[in-house]
C-alpha positions as CSV (number, residue, x, y, z in Angstrom):
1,X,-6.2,15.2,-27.6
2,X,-3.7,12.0,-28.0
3,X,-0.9,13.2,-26.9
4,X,0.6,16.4,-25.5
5,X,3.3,16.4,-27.7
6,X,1.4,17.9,-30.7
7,X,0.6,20.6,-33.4
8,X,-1.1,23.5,-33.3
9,X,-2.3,26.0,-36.2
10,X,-1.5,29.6,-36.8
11,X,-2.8,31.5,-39.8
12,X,-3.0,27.2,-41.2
13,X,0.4,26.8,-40.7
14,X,1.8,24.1,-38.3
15,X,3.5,25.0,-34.6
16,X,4.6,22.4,-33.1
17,X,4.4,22.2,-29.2
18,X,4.5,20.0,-26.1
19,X,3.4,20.1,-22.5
20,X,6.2,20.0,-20.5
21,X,6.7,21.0,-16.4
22,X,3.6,22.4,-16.2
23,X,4.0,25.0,-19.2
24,X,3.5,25.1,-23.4
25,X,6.9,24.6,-25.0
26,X,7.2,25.8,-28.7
27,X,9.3,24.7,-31.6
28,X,11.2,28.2,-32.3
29,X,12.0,27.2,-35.8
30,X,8.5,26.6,-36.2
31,X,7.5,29.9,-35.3
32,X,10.3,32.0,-37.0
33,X,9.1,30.3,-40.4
34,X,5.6,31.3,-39.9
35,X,6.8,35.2,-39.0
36,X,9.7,35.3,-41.5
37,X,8.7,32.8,-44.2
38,X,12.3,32.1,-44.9
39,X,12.8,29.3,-47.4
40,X,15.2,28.2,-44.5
41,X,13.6,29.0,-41.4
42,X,16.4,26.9,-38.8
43,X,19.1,28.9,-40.8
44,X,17.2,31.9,-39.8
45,X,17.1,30.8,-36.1
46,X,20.5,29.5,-36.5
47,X,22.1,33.5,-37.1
48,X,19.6,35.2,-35.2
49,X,20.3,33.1,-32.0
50,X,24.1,33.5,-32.7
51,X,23.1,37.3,-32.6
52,X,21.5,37.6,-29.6
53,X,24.1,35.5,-27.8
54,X,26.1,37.9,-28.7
55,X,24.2,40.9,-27.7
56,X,24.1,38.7,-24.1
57,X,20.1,38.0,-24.4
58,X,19.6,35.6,-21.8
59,X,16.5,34.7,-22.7
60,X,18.1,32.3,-26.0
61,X,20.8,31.2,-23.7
62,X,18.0,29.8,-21.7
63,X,16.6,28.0,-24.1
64,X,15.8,24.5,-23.9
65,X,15.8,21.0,-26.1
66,X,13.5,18.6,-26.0
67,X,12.4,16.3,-28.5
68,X,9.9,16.5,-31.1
69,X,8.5,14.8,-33.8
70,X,10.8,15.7,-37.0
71,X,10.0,15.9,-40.2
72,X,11.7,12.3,-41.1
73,X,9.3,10.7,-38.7
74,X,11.7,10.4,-36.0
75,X,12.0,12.4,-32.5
76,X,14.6,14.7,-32.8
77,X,16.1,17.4,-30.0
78,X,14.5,20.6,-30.8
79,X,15.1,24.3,-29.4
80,X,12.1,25.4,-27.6
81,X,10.1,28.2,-25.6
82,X,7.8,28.8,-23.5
83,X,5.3,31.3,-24.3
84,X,6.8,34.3,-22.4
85,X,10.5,33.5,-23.5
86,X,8.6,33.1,-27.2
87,X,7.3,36.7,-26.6
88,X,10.7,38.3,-26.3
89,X,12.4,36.3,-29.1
90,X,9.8,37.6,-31.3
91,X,10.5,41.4,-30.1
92,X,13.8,40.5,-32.3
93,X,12.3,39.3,-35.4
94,X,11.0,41.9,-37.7
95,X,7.7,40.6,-38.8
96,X,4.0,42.0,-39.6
97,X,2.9,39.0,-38.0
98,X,4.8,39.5,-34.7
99,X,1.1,41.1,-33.4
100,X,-1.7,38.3,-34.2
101,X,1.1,36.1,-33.3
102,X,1.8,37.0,-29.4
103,X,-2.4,37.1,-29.5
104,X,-2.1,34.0,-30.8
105,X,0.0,32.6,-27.9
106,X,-2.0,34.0,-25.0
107,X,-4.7,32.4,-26.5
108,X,-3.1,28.6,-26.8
109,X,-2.2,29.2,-23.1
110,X,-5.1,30.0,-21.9
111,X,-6.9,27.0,-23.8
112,X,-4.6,24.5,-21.9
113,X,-5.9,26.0,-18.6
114,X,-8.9,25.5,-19.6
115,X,-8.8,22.2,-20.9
116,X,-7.0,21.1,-17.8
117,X,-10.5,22.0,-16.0
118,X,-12.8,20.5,-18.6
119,X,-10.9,17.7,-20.7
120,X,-13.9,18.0,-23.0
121,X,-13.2,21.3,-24.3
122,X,-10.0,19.6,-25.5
123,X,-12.2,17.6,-27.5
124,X,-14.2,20.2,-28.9
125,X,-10.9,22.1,-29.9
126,X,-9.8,18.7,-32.0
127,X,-13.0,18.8,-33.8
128,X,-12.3,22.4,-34.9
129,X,-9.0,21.7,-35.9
130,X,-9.5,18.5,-38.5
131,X,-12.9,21.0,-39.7
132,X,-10.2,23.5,-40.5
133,X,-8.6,21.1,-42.1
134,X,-11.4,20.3,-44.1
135,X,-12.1,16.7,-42.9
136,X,-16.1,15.8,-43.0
137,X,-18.0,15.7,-39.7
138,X,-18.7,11.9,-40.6
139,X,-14.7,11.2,-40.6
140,X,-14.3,13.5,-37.2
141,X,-16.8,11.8,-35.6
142,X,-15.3,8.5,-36.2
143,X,-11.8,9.9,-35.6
144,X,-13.0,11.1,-32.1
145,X,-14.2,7.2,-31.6
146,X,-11.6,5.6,-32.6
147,X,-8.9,8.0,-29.5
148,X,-11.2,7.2,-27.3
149,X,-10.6,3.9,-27.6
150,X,-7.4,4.1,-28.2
151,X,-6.6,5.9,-24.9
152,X,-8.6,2.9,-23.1
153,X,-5.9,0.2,-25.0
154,X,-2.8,2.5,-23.8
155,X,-4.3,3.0,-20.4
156,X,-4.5,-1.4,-20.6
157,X,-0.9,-1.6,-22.1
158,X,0.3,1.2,-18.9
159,X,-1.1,-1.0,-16.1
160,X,-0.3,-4.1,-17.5
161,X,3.5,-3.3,-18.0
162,X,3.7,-2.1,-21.4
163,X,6.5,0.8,-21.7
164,X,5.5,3.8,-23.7
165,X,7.4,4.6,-26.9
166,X,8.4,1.9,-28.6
167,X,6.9,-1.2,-27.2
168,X,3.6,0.7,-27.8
169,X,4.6,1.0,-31.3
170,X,5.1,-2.6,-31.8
171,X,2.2,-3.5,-29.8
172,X,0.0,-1.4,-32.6
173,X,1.8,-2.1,-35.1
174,X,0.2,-6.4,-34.7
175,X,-2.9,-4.7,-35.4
176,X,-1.6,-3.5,-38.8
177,X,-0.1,-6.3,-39.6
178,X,-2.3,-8.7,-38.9
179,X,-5.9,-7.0,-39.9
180,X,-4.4,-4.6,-43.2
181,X,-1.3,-6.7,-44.2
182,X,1.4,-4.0,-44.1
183,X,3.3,-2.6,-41.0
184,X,2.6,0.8,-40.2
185,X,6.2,1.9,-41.9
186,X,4.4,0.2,-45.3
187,X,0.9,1.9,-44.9
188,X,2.1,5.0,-44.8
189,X,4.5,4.1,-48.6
190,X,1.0,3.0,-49.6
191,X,-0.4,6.3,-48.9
192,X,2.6,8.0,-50.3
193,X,2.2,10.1,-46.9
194,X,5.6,11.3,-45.0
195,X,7.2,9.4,-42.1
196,X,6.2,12.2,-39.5
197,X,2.4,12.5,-40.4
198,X,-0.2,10.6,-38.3
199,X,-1.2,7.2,-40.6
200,X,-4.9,7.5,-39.1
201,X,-5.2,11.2,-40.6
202,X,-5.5,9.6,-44.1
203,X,-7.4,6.8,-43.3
204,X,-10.6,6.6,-44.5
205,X,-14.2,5.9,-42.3
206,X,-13.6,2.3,-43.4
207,X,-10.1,1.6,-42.0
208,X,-10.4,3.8,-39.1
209,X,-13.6,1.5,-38.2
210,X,-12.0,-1.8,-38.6
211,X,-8.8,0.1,-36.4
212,X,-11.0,0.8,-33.8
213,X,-12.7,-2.6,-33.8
214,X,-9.5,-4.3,-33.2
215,X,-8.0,-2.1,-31.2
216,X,-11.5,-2.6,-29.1
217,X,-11.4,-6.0,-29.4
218,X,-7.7,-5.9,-27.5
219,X,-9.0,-4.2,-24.5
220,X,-11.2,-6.7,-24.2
221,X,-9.1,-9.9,-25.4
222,X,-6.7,-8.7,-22.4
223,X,-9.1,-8.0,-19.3
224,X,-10.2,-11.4,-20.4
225,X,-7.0,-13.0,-20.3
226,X,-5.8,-10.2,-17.5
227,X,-2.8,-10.1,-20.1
228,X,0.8,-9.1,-18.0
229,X,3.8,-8.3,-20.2
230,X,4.4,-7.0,-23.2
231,X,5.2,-10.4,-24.8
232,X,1.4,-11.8,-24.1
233,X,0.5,-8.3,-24.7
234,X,1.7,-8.7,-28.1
235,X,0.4,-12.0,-28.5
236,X,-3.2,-10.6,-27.8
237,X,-2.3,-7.7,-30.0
238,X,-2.4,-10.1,-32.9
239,X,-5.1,-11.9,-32.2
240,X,-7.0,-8.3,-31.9
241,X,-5.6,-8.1,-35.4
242,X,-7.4,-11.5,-36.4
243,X,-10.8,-9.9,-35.9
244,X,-10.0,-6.6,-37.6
245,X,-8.4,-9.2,-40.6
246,X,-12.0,-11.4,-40.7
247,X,-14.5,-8.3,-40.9
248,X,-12.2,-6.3,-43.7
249,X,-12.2,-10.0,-45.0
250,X,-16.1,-10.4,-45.2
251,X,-16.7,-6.6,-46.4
252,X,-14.2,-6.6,-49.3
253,X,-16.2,-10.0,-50.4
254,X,-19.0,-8.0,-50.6
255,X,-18.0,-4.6,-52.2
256,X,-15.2,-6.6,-54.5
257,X,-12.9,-4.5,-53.9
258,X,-10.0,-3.8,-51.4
259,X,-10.5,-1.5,-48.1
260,X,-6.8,-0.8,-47.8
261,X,-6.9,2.4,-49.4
262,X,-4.3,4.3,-51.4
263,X,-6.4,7.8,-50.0
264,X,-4.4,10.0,-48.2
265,X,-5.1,13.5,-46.3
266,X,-5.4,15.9,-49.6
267,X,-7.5,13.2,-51.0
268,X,-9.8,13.1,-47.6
269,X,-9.8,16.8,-47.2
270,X,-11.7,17.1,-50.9
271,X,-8.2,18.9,-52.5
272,X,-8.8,16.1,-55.3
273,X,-12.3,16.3,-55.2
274,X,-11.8,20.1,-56.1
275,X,-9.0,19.6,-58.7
276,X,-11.0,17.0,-60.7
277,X,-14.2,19.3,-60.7
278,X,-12.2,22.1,-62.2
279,X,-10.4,19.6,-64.7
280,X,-13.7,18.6,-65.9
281,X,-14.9,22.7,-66.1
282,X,-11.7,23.3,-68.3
283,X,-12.4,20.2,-70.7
């Protein structure tokens, strides 16, 4: 698990949620879409919040902000609950879903408990979750690879003065830069993929391989240099970049063509695939 601010799936729908004082905090809007499947699920939240106000529920007065990741890509204060302030908001949404759903929630919670005592269960549960979303095992296995080693470069960038948030952002984005030729913000136009979806979802085996090599290569490049600051940082950040620029170099010499892929995640999930197989029944 990268991060725990993150998304979860119910019924293939996306929750997000975040880890936060010791508890699961869910984005209500998220879950009144998935029980109401309004067309405008934070108007929904909107009146029915102004309702129970009204009716003096203290559970919605309660209710907290923080931020999540937004749909524009940018983090974004965001009315939350935890799972047992969740479980009496949903006693006020009429919904067929309101059942699986609370099951649903014990569930999550008890799979962070669990996680907490065996971090490799968290693992595991990733792996199920790109299989449900119909990635191949070749691609998981390589994705798992590839936050492995990223969590060793952040762990670098943490002792070695590096502030998280942005500075880690530029920090990763030298790798882009330097080894693909496009900033993050222009990989993700390439793709034609949304500012708030992970770029490394739709890459494919090839660019996640040469990420991981340079982002290898800058753990290395800075225990070497025993790198302080995020300026040097940066400047080893590009010279990780350098390496991961020389293999895609050498490999597109030999296949002729260019790695940098216009694939994105309904390509890599086989929705394409699918659609061109039944275009070809039909003709």
């Amino acid at each position: 698990m990268e991060k725990d601010n993150k998304i979860a799936l119910f019924e293939q729908k996306e929750i997000r949620k975040v880890w936060h004082n010791g508890k699961w905090y869910f984005a209500i809007v998220d879950a009144v879409e998935v029980l109401t499947e309004s067309g405008n699920p934070a108007v929904y939240w909107r009146v029915t919040k102004k309702r129970l106000i009204a009716e003096g529920n203290k559970t919605v007065t309660n209710c907290n902000a923080l931020k999540m990741l937004a749909k524009d890509g940018k983090m974004r204060l965001t009315d939350v609950a935890n799972t047992e302030e969740l479980l009496r908001i949903i006693q006020a949404i009429p919904s067929p879903k309101a059942e699986p759903f609370k099951l649903w929630l014990a569930k999550v919670g008890y799979e962070r408990i669990e996680e907490i005592n065996n971090p490799e269960l968290a693992m595991d549960r990733m792996k199920k979750l790109y299989e449900q979303k119909g990635y191949s095992k070749a691609w998981i296995e390589q994705r798992e690879r590839g936050i492995i080693t990223r969590h060793l470069l952040t762990d670098e960038w943490k002792t070695r003065g590096a502030k998280e948030g942005l500075e880690y952002a530029i920090l990763t984005n030298e790798i882009y830069k330097e080894g693909f030729g496009l900033t993050a913000k222009q990989y993700k136009e390439h793709k034609q993929i949304e500012k708030h979806n992970n770029l490394r979802d739709s890459m494919t085996n090839i660019e996640l391989a040469l990420t991981n090599l340079g982002e290898a290569s800058a753990v290395e490049i800075h225990n070497e240099n025993k790198t302080q600051g995020f300026n040097n940082l940066k400047k080893d950040m590009k010279l990780a970049g350098e390496v991961t620029k020389v293999a895609r170099k050498k490999l597109e010499s030999n296949v002729k063509k260019s790695v940098v892929s216009k694939i994105n995640y309904k390509q890599l999930t086989g929705e394409e695939v699918m659609k061109l197989k039944e275009e070809k029944k039909d003709s």
